[in-house]
C-alpha positions in Angstrom: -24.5 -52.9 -1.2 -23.5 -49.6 -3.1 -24.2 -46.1 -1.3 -24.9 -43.5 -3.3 -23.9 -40.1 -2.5 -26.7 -37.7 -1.3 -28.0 -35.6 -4.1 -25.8 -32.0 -4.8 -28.7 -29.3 -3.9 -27.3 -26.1 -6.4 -29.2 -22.7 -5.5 -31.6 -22.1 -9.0 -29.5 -20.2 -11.2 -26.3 -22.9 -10.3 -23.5 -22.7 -8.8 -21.4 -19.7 -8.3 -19.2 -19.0 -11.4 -15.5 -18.7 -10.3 -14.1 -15.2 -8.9 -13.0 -13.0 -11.7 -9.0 -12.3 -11.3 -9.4 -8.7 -11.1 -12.6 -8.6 -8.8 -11.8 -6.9 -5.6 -11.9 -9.6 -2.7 -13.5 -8.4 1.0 -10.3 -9.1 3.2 -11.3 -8.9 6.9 -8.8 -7.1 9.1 -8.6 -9.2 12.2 -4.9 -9.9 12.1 -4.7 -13.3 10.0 -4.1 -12.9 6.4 -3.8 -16.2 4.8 -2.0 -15.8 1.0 -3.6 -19.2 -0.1 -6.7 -17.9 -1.8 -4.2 -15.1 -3.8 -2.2 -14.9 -6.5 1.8 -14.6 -5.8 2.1 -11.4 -8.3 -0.6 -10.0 -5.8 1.5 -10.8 -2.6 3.6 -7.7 -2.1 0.7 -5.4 -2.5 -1.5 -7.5 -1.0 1.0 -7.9 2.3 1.5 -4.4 2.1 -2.1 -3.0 2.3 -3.1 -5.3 4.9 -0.4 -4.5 7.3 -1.1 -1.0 6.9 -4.4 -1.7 7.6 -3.9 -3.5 10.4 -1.7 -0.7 12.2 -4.4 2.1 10.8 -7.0 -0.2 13.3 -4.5 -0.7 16.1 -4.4 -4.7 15.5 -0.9 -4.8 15.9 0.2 -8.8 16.1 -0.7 -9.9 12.8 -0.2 -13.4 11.4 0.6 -14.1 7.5 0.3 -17.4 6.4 1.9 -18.5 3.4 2.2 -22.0 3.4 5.3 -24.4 3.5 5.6 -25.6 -0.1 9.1 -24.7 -1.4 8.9 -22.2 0.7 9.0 -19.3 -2.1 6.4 -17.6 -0.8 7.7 -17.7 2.7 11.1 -15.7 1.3 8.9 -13.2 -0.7 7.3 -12.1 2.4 10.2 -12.1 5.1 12.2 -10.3 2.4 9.9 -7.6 1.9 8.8 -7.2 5.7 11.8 -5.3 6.6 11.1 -2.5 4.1 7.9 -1.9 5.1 8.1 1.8 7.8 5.4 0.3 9.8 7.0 -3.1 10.7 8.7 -3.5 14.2 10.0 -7.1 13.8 8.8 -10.4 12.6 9.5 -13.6 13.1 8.2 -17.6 12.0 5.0 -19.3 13.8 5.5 -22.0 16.6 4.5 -25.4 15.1 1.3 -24.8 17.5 0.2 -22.2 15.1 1.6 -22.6 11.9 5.3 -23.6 12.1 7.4 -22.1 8.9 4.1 -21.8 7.1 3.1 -18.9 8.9 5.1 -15.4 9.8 4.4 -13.6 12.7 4.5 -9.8 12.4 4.5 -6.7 15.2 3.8 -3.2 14.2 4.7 -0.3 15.1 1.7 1.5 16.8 0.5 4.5 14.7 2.7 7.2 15.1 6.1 5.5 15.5 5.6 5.3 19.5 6.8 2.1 21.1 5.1 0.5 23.9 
């Protein structure tokens, strides 16, 4: 006996065409930034916008996840976290949240004050 997959139900006027490259995405600012859906040209911009973001909204403890791969993208962020002004320290996920594919990252609350 053969199953057959259940019928693909498309909305009317098909499927969604792919995003256009230059099409500004929606990124929520709720402290995880994941780099998967992006392009790594966009990544130092995109890294840098969305930490300032984050401090701008007070979410302080933010998690980037770049993936494990060869671990390019992982050396792309942590080399350009330490320039950024509103960075207080980073440092690589546990395994229970991401492991080397993920960096954690504290900022600096807005206006340079420490805790």
């Amino acid at each position: 006996m053969t199953r057959r997959k259940p019928p693909l139900h498309l909305p009317p006027e098909g499927p969604e065409p792919p995003p256009d490259e230059d099409e500004a995405v929606e990124i929520p600012v709720d402290g995880n930034l994941d780099l998967h859906l992006f392009q790594p040209r966009d990544v130092k911009d995109l890294v840098t916008e969305y930490l300032w973001a984050c401090q701008q909204r007070g979410v302080l403890d933010v998690r980037i996840i770049h993936g494990k791969g060869t671990g390019a993208l992982r050396r792309t962020v942590q080399a350009l976290l330490p320039t950024l002004p509103e960075v207080e320290g980073f440092r690589s996920a546990s395994e229970a949240d991401g492991g080397w594919g993920a960096t954690w990252v504290r900022l600096k609350p807005l206006g340079g004050q420490g805790p």
